[in-house]
MILOVO-906482 format. One record per residue (C-alpha): residue in one letter; x, y, z. Coordinates in steps of 0.2 Angstrom, whole numbers, padded with zeros to 4 digits, always signed. Layout:
N
aXYZ ...
***
This chain:
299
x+0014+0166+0028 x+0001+0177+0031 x-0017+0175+0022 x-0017+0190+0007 x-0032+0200+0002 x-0030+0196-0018 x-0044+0185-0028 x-0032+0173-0029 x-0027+0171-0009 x-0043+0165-0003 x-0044+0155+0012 x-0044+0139+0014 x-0062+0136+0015 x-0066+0146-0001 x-0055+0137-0011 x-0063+0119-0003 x-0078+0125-0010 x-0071+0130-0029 x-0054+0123-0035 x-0054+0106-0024 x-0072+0101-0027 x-0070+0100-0044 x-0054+0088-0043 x-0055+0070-0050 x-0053+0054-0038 x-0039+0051-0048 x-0030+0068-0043 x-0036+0068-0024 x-0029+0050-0024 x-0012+0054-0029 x-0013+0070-0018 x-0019+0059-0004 x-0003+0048-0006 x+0008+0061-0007 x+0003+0070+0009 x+0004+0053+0017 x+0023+0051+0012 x+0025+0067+0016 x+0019+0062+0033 x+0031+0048+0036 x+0046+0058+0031 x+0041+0069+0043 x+0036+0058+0056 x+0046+0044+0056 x+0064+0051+0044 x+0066+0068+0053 x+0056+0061+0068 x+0055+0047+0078 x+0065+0034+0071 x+0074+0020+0078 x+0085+0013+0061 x+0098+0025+0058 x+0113+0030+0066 x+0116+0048+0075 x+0124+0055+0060 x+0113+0049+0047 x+0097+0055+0059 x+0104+0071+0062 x+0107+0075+0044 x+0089+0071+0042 x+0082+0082+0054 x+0090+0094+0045 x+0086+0091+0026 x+0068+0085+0029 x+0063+0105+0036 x+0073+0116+0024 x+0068+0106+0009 x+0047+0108+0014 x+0052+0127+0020 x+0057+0127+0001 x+0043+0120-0006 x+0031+0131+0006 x+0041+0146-0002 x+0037+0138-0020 x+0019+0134-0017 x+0017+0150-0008 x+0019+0157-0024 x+0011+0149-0037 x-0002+0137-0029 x-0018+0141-0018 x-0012+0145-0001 x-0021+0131+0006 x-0005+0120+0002 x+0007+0130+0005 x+0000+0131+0025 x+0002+0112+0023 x+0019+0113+0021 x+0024+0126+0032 x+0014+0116+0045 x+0026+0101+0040 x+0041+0113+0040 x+0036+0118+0060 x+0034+0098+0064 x+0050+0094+0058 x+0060+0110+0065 x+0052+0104+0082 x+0060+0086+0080 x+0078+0093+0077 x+0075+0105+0092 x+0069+0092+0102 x+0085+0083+0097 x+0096+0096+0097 x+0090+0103+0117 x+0079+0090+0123 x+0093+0080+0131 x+0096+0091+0146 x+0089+0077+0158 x+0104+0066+0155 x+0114+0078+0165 x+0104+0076+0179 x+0114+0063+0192 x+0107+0044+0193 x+0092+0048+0180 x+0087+0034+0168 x+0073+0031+0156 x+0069+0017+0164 x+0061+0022+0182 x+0045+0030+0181 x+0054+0047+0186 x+0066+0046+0170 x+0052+0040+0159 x+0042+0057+0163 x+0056+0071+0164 x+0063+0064+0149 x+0046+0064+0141 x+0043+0079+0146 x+0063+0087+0141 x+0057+0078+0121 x+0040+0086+0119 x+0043+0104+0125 x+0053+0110+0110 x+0041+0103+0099 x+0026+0109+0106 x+0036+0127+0108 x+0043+0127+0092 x+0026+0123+0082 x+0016+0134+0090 x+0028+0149+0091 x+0029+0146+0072 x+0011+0143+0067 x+0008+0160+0078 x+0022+0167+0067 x+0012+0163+0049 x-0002+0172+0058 x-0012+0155+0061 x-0022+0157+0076 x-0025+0147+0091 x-0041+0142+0087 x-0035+0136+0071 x-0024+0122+0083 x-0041+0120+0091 x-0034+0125+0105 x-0046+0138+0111 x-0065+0140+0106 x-0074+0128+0103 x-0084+0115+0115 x-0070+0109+0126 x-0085+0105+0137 x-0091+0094+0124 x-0076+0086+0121 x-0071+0080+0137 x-0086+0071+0138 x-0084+0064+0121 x-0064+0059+0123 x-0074+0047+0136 x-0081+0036+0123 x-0063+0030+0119 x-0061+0022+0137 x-0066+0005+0137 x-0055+0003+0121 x-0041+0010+0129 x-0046-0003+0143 x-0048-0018+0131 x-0026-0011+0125 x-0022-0010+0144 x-0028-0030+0146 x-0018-0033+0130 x-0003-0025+0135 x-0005-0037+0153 x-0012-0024+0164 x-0023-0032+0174 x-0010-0045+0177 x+0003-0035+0186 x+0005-0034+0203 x+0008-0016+0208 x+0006-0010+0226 x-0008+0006+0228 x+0007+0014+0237 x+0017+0013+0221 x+0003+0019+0210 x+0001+0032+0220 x+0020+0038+0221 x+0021+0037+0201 x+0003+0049+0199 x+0015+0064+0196 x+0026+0057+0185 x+0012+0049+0174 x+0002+0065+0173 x+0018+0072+0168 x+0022+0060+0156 x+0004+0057+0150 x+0002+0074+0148 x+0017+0081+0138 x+0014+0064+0127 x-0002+0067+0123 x-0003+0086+0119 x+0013+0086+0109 x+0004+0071+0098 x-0014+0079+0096 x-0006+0097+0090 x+0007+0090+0077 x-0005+0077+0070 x-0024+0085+0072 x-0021+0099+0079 x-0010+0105+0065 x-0019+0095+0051 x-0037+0090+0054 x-0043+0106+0050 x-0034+0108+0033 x-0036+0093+0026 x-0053+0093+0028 x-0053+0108+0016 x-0043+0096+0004 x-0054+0080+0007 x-0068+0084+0019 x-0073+0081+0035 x-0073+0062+0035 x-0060+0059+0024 x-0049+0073+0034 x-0053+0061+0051 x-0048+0044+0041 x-0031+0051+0035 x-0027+0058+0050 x-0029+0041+0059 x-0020+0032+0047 x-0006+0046+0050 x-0009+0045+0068 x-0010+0023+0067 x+0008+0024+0056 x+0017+0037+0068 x+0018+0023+0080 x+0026+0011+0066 x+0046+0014+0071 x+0043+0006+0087 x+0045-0013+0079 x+0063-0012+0085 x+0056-0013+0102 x+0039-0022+0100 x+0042-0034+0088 x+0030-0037+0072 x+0014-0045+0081 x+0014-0032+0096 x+0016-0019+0084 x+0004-0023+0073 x-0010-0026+0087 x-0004-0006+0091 x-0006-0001+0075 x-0024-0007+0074 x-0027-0001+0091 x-0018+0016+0086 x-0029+0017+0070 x-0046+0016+0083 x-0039+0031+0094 x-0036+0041+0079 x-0054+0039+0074 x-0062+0044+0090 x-0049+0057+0097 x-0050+0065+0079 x-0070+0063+0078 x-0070+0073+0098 x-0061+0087+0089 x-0071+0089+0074 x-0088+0088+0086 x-0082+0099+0098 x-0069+0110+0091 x-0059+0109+0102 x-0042+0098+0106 x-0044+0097+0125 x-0055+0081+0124 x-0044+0075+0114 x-0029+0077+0124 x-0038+0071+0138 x-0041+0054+0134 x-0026+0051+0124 x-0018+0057+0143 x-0029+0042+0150 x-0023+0029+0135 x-0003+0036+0140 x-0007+0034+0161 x-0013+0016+0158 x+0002+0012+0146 x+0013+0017+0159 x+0003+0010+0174 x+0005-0008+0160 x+0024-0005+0157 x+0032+0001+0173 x+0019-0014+0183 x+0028-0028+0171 x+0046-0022+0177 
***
């Protein structure tokens, strides 16, 4: 879906500065909504969920990419292109859940493996993220977006590194909270699991910053602007997170989704400041190794 050279195919940033501007609340309310529903199908129906069966999931991670590769097609066509990329950025999310569902299972073959070692955790982690992060930026490449347009090069990743810092002692107030100064974890055991949480920590957090700011920030801000872009993103970012109450249960969760809410803001404001994801990634990499550390210590 390649930008055209027509009057009416202006870039994104043009059309933020002529159509958009002149919506109503009322219209960018409604268009805020939708893109947020949009987000959860995407997510949480044809992503992460934990509360359907294999069939009905599968079925899912099927109908959830053709019907927003339709609807790119459709608005390719008769709305500003702007909202078509949106889609077709959705389309390359989901295609990457079904993917990872489809071919990300490989490490149940390997002998005495489980998700529940520190070992298992990671190379599964790591089997899960890697058709997603292949499959979206193959495809976003495809459509002619480019890697800076992902953040993923340019930029001040300098910057940003040093900005990712400022979420640390939030992500030390969530490791208290999760018990992490509690456990009782030999440095000899730390040390043996450094490769599996940098592994895990890692494919985690870069596979989360490209499909949800990454892919996004950048065009909604054409849509809402730069601050509101960075609170919807957030609040994305807070309810990706929400198919976990299975496992957590509704006061953990909760506490997660506030605390999830407070990443989104920072990590997202270190890309918009430096213009770059490596920050970013970074920090949400530190977040991910003290989860772990919290987790596997409590076992």
């Amino acid at each position: 879906m390649s930008e055209g050279s027509t009057t009416s195919d202006k870039t994104p940033d043009s059309v933020s500065a002529t159509m958009l501007a002149t919506r109503g609340l009322g219209a960018r309310i409604i268009l805020f909504v939708l893109l947020f529903v949009t987000s959860i199908l995407v997510y949480t129906i044809a992503g992460y969920n934990y509360f359907m069966d294999a069939t009905a999931r599968l079925i899912a991670k099927i109908i959830v990419p053709t019907g927003l590769f339709v609807v790119a097609l459709v608005l390719y066509r008769r709305a500003p292109r702007i909202y078509s990329r949106i889609a077709y950025s959705f389309t390359a999310v989901a295609l990457g859940f079904l993917f990872a569902w489809l071919f990300g299972g490989w490490y149940e073959l390997i002998p005495g493996l489980t998700v529940d070692s520190p070992t298992g955790s990671a190379v599964a982690k790591f089997a899960e993220t890697l058709p997603i992060v292949l499959t979206v930026i193959v495809l976003m490449l495809a459509a002619k977006d480019s890697l800076h347009s992902l953040y993923l090069t340019g930029g001040k990743p300098v910057k940003g590194l040093l900005l990712g810092f400022v979420a640390v002692p939030v992500e030390l107030v969530h490791f208290a909270v999760m018990g992490g100064f509690a456990i009782s974890v030999g440095i000899d055991i730390l040390v043996g699991w450094i490769p599996w949480m940098l592994i895990f920590a890692f494919s985690n957090s870069f596979m989360e910053e490209l499909i949800i700011r990454g892919l996004f920030l950048r065009k909604y801000e054409v849509l809402f602007g730069p601050r509101a872009s960075l609170v919807f993103t957030s609040l994305v970012f807070s309810a990706f997170h929400a198919p976990l109450l299975p496992l957590m249960g509704p006061v953990a969760l909760v506490t997660l989704l506030l605390i999830a809410l407070v990443y989104g803001l920072l990590w997202g404001y270190t890309i918009q400041k430096s213009d770059s994801i490596w920050g970013a990634v970074l920090s949400h990499a530190i977040a991910d190794m003290l989860a772990f550390i919290a987790v596997f210590g409590a076992l």
